[in-house]
DSSP file (Angstrom, degrees, kcal/mol; ACC not computed):
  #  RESIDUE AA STRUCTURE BP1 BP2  ACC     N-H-->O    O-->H-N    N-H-->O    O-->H-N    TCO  KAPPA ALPHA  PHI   PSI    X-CA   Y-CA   Z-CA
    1    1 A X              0   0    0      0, 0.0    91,-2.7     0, 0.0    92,-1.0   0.000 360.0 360.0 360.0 133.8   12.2   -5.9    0.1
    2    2 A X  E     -a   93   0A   0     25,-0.4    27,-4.0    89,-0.2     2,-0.5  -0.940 360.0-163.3-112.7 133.4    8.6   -4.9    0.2
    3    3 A X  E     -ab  94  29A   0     90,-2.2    92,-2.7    -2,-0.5     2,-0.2  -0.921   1.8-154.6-120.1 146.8    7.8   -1.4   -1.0
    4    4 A X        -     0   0    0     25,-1.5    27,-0.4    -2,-0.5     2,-0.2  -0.631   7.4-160.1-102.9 141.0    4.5    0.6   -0.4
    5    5 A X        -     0   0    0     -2,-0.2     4,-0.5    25,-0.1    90,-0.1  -0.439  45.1-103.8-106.1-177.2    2.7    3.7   -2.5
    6    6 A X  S  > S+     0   0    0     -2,-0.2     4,-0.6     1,-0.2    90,-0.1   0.014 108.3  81.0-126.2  41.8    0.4    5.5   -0.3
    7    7 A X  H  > S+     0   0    0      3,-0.1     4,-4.2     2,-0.1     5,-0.3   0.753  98.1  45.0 -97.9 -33.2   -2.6    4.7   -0.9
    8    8 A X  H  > S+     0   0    0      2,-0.2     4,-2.7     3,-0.2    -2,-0.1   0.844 110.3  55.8 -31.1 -58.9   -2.1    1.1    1.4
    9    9 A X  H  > S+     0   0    0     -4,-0.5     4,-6.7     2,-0.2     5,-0.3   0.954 112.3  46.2 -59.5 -55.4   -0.4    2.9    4.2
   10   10 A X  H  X S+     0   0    0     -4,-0.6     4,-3.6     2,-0.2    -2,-0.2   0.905 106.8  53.9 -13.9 -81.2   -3.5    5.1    4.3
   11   11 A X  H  X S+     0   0    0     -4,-4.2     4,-2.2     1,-0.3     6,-0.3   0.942 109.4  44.8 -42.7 -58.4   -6.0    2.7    4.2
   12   12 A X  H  X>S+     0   0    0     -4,-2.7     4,-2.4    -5,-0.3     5,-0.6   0.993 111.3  56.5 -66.4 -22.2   -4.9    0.9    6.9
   13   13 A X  H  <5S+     0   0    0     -4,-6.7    -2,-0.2     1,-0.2    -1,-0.2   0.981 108.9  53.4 -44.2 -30.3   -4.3    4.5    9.0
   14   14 A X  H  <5S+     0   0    0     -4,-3.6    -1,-0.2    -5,-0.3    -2,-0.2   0.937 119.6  27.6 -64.6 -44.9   -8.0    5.0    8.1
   15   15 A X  H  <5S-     0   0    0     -4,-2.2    -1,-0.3    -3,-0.2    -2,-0.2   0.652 110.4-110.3 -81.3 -25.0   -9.2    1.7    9.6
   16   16 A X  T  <5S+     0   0    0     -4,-2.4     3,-0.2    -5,-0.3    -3,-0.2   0.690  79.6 124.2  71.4  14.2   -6.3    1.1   12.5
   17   17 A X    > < +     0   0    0     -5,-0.6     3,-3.2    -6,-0.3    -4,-0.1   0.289  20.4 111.9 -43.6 -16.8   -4.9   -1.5   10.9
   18   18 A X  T >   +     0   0    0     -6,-0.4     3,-1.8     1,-0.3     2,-0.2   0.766  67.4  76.7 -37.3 -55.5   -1.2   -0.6   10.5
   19   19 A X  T 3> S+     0   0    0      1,-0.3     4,-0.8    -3,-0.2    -1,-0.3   0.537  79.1  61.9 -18.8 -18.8   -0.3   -2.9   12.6
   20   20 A X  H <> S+     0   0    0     -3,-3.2     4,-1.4    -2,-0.2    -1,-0.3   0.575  90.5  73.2 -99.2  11.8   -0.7   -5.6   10.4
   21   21 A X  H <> S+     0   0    0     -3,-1.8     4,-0.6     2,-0.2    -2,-0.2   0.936 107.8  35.7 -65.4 -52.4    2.2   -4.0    7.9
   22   22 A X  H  > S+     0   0    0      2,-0.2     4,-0.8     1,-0.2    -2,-0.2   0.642 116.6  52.3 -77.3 -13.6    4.9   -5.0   10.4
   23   23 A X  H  < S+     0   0    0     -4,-0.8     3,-0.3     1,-0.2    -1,-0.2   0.982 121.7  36.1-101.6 -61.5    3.1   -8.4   11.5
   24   24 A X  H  < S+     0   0    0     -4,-1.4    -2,-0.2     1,-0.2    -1,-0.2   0.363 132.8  16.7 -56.6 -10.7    2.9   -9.3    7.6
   25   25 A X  H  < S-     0   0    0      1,-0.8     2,-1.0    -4,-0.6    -1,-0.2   0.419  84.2-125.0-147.6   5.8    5.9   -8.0    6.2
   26   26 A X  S  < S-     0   0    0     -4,-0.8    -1,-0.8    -3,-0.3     2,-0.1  -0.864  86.9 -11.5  69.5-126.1    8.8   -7.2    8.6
   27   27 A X        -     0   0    0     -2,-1.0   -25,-0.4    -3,-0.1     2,-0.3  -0.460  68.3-128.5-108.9 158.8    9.2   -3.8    7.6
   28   28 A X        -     0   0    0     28,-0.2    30,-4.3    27,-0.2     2,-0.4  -0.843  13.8-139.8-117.0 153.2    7.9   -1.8    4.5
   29   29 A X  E     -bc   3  58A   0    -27,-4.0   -25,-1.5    -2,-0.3     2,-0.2  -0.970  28.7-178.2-119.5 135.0   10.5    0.5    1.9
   30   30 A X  E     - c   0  59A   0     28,-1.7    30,-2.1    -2,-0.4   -25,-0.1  -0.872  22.4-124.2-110.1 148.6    8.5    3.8    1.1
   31   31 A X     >  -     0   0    0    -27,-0.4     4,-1.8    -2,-0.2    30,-0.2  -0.368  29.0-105.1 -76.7-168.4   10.0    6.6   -1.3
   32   32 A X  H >> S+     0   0    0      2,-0.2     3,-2.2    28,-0.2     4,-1.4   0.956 121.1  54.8 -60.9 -87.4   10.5   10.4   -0.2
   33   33 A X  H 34 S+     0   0    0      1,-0.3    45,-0.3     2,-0.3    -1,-0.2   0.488 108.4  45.7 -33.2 -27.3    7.2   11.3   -2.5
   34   34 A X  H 3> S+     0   0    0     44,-0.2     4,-2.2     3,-0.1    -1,-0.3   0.847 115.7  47.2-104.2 -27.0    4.9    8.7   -0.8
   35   35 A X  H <X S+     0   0    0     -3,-2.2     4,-0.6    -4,-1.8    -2,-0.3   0.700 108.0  50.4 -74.2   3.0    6.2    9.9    2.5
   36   36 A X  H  < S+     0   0    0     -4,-1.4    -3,-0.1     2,-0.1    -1,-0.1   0.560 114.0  54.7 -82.9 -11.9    5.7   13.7    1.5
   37   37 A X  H >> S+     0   0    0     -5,-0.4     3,-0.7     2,-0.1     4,-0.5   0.948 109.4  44.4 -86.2 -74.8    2.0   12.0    0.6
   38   38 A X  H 3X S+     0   0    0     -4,-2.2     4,-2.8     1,-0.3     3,-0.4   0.730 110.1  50.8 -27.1 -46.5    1.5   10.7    4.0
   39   39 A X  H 3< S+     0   0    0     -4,-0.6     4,-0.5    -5,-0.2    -1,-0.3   0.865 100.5  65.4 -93.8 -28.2    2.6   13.7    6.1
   40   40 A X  H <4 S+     0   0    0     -3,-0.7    -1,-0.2    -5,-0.2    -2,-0.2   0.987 121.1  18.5 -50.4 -45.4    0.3   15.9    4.1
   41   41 A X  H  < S+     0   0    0     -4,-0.5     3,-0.3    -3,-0.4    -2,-0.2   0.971 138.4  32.1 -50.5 -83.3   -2.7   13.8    5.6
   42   42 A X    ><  +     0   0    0     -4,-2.8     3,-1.7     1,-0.2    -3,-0.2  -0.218  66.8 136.7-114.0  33.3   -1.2   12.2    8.6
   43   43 A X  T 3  S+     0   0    0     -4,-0.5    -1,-0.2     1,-0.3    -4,-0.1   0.958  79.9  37.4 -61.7 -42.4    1.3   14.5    9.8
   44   44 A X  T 3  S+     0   0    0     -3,-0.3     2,-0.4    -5,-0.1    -1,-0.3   0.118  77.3 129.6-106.5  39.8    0.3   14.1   13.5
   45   45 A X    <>  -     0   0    0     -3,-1.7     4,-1.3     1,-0.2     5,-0.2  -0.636  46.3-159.7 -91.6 128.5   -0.5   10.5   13.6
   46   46 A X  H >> S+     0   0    0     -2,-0.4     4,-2.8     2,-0.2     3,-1.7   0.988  92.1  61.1 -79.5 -42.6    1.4    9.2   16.4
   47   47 A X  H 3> S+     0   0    0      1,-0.3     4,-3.1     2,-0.2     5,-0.2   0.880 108.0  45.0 -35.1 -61.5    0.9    5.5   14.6
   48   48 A X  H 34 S+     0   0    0      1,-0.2    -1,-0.3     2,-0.2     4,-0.2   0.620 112.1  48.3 -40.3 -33.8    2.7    6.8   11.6
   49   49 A X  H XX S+     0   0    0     -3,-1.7     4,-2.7    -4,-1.3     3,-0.7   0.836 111.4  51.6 -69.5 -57.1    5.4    8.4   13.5
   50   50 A X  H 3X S+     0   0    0     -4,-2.8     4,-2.0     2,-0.2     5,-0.4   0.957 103.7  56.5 -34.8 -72.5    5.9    5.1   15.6
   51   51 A X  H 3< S+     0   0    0     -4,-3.1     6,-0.6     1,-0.3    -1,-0.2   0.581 119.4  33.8 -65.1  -9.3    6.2    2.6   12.5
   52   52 A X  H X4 S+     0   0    0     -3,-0.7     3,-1.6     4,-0.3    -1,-0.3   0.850 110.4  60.3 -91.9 -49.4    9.0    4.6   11.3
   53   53 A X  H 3< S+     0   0    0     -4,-2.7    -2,-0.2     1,-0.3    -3,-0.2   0.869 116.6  40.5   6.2 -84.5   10.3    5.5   14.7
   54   54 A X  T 3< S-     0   0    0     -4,-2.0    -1,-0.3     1,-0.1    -2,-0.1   0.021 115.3-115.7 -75.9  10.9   10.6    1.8   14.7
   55   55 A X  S <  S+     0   0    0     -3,-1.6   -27,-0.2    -5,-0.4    -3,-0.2   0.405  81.7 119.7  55.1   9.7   11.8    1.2   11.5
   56   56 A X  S    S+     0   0    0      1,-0.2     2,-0.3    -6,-0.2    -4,-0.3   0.359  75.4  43.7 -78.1  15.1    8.9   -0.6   10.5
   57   57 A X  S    S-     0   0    0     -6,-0.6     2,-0.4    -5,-0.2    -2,-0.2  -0.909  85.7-153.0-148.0 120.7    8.2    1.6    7.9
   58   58 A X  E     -c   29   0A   0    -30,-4.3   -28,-1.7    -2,-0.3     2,-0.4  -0.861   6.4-148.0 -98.7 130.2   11.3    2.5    6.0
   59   59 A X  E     +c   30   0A   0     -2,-0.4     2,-0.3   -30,-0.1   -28,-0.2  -0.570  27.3 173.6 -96.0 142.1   12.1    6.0    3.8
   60   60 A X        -     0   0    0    -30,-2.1     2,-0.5    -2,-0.4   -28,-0.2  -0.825  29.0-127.7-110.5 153.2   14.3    5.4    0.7
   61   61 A X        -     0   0    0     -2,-0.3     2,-0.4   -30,-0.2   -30,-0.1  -0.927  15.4-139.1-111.6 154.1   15.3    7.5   -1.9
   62   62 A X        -     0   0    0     -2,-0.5     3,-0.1     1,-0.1    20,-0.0  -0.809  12.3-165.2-103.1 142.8   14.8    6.4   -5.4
   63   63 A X        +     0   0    0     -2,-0.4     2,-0.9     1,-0.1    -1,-0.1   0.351  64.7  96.3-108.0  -8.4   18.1    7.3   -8.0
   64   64 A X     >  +     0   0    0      1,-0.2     4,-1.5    17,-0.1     3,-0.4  -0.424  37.9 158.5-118.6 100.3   16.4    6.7  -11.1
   65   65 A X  T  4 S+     0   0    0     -2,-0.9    -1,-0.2     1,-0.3     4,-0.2  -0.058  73.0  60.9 -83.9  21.7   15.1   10.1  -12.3
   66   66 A X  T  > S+     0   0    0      3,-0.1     4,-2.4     2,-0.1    -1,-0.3   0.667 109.9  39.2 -94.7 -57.4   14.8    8.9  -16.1
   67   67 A X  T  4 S+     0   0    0     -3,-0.4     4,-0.4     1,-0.2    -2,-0.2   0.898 118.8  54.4 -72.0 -37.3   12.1    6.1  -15.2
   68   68 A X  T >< S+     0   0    0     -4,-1.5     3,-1.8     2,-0.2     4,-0.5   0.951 114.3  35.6 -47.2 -80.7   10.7    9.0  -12.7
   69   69 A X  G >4 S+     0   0    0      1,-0.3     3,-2.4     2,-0.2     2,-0.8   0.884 116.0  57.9 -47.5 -62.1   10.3   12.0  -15.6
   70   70 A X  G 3< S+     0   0    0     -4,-2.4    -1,-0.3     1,-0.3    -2,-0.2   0.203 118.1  34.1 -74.3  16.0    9.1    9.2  -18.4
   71   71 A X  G X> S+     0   0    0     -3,-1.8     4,-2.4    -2,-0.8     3,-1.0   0.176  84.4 102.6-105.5  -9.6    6.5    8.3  -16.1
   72   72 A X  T <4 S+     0   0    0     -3,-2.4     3,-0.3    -4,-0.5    -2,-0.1   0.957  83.2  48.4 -38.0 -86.7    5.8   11.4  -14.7
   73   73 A X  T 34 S+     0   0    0     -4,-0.2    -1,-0.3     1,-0.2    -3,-0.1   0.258 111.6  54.0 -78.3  32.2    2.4   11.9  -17.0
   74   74 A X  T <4 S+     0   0    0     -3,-1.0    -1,-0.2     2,-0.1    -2,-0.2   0.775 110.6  21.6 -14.5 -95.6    1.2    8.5  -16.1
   75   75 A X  S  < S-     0   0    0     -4,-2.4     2,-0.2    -3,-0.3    -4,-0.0  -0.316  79.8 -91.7 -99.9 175.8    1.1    8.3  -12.5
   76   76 A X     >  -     0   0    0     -2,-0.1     4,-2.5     1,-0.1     3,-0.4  -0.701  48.7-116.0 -93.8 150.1    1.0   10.3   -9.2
   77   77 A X  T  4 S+     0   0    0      1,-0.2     4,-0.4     2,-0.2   -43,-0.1   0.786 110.5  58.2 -87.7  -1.9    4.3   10.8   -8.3
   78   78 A X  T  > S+     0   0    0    -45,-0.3     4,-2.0     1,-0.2     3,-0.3   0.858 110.6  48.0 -29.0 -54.7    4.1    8.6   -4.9
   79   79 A X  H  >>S+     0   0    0     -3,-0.4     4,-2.8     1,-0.2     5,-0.6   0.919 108.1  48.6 -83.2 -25.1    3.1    5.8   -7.0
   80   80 A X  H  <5S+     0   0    0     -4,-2.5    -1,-0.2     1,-0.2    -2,-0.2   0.723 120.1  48.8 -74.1 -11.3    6.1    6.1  -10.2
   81   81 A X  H  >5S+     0   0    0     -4,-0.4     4,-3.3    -3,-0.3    -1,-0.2   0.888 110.9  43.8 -87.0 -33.8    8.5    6.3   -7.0
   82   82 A X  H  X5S+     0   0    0     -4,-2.0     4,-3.5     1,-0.2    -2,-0.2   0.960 116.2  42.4 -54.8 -70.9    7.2    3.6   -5.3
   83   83 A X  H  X5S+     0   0    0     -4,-2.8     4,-3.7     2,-0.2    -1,-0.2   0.966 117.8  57.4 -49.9 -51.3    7.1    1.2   -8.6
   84   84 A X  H  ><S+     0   0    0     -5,-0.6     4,-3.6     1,-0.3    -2,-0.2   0.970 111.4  41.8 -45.6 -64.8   11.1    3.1   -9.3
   85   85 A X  H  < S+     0   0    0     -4,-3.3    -1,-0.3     1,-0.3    -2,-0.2   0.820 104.1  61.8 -63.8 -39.0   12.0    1.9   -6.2
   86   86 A X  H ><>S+     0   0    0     -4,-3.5     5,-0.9     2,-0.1     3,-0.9   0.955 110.9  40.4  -2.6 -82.4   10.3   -1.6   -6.6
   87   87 A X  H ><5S+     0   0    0     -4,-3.7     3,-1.8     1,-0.2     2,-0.8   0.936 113.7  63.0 -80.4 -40.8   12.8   -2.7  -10.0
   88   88 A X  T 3<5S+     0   0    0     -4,-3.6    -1,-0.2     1,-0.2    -2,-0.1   0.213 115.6  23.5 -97.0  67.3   15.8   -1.0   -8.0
   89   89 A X  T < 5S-     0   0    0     -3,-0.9    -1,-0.2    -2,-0.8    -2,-0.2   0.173 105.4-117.4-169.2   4.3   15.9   -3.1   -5.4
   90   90 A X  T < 5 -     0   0    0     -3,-1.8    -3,-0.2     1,-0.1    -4,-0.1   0.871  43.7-150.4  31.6  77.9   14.2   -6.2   -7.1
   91   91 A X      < -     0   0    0     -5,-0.9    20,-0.2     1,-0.1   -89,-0.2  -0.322  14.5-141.2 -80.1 148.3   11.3   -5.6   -4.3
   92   92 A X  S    S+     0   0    0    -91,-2.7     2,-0.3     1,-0.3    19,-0.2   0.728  88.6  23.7 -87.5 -20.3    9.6   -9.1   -3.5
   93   93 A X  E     -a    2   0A   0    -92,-1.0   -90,-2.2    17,-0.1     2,-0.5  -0.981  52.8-161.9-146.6 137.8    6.4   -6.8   -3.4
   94   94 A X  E     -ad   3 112A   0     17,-2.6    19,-3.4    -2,-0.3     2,-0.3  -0.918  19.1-160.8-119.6 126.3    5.0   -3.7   -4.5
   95   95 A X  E     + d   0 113A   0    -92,-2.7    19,-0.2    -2,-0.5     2,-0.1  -0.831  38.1 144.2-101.8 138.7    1.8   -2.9   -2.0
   96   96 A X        -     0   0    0     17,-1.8    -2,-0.1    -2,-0.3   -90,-0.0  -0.655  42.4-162.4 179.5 122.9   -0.2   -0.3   -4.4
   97   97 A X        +     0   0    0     -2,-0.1    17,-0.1    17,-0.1     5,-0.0   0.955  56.6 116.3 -78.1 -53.2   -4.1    0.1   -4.7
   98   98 A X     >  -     0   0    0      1,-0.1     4,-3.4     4,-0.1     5,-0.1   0.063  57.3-152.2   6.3  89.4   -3.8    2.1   -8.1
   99   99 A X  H  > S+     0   0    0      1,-0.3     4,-1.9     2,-0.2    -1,-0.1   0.975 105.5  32.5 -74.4 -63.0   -5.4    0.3  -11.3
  100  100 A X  H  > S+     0   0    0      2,-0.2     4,-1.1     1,-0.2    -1,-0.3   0.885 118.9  54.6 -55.9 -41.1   -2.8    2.1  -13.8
  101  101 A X  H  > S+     0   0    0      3,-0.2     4,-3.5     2,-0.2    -2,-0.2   0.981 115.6  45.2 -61.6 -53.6    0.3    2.1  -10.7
  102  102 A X  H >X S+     0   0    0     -4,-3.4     3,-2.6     2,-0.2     4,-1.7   0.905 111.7  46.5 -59.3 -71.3   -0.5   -2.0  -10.7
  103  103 A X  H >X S+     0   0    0     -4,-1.9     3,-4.7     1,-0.3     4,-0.8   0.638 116.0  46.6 -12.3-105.2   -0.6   -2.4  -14.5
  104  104 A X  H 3X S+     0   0    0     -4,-1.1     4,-1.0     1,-0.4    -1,-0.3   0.596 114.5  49.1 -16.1 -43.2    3.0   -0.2  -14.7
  105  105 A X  H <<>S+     0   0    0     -4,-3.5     5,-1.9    -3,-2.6    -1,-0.4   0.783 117.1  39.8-107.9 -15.9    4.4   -2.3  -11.8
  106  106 A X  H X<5S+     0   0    0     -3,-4.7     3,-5.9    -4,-1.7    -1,-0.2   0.896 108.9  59.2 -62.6 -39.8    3.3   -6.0  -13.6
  107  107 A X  H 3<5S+     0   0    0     -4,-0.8    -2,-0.2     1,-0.3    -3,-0.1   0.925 111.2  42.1 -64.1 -37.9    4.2   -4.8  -16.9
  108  108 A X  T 3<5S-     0   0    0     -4,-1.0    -1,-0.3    -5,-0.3    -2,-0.2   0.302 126.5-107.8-100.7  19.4    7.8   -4.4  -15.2
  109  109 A X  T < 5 +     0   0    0     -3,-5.9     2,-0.5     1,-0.3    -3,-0.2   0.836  67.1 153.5  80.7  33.2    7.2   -7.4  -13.7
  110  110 A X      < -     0   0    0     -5,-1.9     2,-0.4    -8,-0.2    -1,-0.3  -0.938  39.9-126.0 -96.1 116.7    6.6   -6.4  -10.1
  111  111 A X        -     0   0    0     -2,-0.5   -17,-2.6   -20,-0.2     2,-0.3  -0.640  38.1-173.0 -62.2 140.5    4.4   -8.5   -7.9
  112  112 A X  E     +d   94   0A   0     -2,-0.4     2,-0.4   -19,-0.2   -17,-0.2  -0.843  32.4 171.4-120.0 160.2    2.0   -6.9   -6.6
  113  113 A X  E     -d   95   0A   0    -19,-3.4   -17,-1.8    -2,-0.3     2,-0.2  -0.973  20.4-147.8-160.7-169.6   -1.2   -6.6   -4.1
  114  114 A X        -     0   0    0     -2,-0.4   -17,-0.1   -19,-0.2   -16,-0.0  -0.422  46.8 -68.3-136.5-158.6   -3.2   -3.8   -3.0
  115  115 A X  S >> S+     0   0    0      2,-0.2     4,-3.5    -2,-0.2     3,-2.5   0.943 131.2  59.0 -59.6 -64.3   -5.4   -2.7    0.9
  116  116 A X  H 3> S+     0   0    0      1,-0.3     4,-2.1     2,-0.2    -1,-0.2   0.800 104.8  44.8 -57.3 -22.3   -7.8   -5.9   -0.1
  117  117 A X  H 3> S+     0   0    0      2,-0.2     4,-1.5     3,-0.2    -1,-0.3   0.578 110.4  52.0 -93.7  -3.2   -4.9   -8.5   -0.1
  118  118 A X  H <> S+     0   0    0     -3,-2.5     4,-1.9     2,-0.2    -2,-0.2   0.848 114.9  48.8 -76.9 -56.8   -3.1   -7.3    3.4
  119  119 A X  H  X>S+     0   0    0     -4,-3.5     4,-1.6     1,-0.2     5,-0.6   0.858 115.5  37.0 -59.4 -53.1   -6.3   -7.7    4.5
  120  120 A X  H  X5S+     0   0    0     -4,-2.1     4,-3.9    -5,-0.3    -1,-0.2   0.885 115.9  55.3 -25.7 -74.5   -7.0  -11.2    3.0
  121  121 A X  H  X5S+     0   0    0     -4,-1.5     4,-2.7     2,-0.2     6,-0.3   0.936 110.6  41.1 -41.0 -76.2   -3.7  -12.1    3.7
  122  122 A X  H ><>S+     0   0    0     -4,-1.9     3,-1.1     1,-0.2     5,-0.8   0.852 112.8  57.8 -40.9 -76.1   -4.0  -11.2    7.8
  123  123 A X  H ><5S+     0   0    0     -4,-1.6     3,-2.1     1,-0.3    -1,-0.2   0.854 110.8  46.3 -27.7 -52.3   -7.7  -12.8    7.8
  124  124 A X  H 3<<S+     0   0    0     -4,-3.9    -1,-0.3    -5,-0.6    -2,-0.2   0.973 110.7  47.4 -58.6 -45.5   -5.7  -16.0    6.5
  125  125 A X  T <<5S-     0   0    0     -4,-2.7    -1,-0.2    -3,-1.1    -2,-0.2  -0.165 113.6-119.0-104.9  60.1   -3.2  -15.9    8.9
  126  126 A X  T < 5S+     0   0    0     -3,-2.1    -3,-0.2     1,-0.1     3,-0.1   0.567  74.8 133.0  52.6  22.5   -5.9  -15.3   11.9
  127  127 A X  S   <S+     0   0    0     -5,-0.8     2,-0.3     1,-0.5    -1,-0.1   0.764  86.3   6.6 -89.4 -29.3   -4.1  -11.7   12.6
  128  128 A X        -     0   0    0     -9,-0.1    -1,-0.5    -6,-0.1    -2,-0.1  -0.918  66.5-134.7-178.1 178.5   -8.1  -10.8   12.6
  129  129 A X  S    S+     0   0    0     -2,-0.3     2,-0.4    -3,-0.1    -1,-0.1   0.118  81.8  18.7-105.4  11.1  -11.2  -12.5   12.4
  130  130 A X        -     0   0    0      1,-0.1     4,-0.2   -11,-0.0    -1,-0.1  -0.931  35.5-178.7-171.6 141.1  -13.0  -10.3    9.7
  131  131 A X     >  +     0   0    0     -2,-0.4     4,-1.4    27,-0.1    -1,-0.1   0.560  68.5  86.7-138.5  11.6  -12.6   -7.8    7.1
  132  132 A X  H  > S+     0   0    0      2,-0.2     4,-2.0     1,-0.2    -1,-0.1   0.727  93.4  43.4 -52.7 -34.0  -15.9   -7.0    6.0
  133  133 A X  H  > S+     0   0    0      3,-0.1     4,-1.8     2,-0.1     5,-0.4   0.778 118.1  50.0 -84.9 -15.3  -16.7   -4.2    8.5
  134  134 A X  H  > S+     0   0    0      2,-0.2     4,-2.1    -4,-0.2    -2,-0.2   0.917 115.9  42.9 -98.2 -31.3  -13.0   -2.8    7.8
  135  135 A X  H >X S+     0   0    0     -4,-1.4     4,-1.8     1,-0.2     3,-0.7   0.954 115.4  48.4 -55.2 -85.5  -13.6   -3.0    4.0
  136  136 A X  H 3X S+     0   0    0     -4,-2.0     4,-1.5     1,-0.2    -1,-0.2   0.699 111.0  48.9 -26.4 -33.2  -17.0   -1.6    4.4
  137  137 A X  H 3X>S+     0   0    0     -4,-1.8     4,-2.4     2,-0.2     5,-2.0   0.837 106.0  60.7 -82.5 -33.4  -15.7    1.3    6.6
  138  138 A X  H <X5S+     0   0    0     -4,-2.1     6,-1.9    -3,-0.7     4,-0.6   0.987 112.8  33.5 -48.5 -56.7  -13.0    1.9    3.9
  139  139 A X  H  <5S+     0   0    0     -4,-1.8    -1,-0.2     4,-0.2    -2,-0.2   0.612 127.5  47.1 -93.2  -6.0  -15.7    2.7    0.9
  140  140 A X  H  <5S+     0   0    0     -4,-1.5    -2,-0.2    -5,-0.3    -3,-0.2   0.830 122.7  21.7   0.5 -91.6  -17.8    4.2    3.5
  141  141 A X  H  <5S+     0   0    0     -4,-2.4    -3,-0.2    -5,-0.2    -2,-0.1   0.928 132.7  32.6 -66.4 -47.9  -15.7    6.6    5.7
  142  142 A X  S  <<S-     0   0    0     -5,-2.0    -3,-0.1    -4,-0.6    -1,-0.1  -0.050  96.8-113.1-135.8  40.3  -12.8    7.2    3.1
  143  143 A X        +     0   0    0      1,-0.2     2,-1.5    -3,-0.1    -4,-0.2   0.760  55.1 153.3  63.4  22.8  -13.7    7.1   -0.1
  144  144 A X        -     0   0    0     -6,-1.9    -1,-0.2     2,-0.0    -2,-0.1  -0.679  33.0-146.2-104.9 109.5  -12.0    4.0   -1.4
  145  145 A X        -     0   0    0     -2,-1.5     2,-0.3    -7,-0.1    -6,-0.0  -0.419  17.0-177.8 -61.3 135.2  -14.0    2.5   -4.6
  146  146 A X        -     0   0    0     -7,-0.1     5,-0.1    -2,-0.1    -2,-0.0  -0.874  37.1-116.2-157.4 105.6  -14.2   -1.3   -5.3
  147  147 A X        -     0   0    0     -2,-0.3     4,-0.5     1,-0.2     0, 0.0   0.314  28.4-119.0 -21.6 146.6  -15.8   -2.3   -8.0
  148  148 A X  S    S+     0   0    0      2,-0.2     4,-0.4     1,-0.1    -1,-0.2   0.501 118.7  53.3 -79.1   9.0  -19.2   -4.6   -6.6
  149  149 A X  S  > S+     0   0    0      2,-0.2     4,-4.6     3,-0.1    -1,-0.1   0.605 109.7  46.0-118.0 -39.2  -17.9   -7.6   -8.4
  150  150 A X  T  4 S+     0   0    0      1,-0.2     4,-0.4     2,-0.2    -2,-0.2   0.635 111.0  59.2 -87.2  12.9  -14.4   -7.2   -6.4
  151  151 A X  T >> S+     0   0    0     -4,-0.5     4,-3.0     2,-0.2     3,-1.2   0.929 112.3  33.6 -55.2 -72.5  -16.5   -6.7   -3.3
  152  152 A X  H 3> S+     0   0    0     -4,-0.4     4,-2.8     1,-0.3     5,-0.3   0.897 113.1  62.5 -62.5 -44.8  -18.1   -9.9   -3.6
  153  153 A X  H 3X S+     0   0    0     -4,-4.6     4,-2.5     2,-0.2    -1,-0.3   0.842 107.0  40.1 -55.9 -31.2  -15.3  -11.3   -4.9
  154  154 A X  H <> S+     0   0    0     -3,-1.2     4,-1.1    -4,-0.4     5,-0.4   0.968 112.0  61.7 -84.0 -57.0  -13.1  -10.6   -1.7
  155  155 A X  H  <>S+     0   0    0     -4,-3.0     5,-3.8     1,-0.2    -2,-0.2   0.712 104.8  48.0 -13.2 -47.5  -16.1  -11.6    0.3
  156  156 A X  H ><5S+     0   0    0     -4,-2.8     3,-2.9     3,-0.2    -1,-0.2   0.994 108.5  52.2 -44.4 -72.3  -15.9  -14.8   -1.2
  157  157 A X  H 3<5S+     0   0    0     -4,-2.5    -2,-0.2    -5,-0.3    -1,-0.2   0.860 115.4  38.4 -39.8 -61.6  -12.4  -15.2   -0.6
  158  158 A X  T 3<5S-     0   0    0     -4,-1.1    -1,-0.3     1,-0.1    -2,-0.2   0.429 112.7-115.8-101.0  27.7  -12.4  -14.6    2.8
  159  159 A X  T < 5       0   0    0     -3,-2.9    -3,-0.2    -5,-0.4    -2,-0.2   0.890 360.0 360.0  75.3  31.7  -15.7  -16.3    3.4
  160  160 A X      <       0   0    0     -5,-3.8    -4,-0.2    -6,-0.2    -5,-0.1   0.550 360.0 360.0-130.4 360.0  -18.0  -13.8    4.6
């Protein structure tokens, strides 16, 4: 099982990238709380509608409302459902941009990877040929911050 927060799903809405959720992962497990995050946004996004439509984006409910509340002032609560849903369901991946949501979901022993590693990840396996303008349009258009060192650094990585 791969589970999603919503800052990932975003990102790729923002760029046109979903597609590469389903192409990379089979299907994605969301909670209620990161789709009640989504529809605020993206409420008439036919994409969004589609990949669940299609089951390629799935909604879960998460059952453990202790780990929820004792995490509550932490995290947003998209991400403390997300991570919830993660450990009950021994998720193979938890997709989450979040510096404190990643921390929490290694500490519990969650792999994880964030917007910059779908995209790596597609670039590797040729699903496209560049992720520099989609990066750039990301801290551009829609606000998403990356450090200049983890700029370069994915530059590196993917060779550009």
């Amino acid at each position: 099982m791969i589970v999603s927060n919503t800052t990932p799903i975003s990102n790729l809405l923002h760029i046109g990238q979903i597609r590469l959720l389903p192409i990379l992962f089979g299907h994605i497990h969301i909670p209620l709380a990161v789709a009640e995050e989504l529809n605020v946004v993206f409420a008439n996004c036919q994409e969004l509608k589609q990949a669940i439509n299609d089951e390629q984006i799935i909604l879960d409910k998460v059952s453990n409302t202790i780990f929820i509340n004792h995490m509550t002032p932490l995290l947003h609560r998209g991400e403390i459902e997300a991570i919830c849903l993660g450990l009950e369901n021994d998720a193979k991946l938890c997709l989450i941009d979040d510096k404190d949501g990643r921390e929490i979901a290694i500490m519990n022993n969650l792999p994880v990877t964030g917007t910059l590693g779908i995209l790596l990840m597609a670039k590797k396996m040729g699903f496209i040929s560049s992720i520099k303008g989609l990066v750039d349009e990301l801290r551009m258009d829609n606000h998403f911050w990356v450090s200049e060192a983890m700029y370069q650094k994915v530059m590196s990585l993917s060779k550009e």
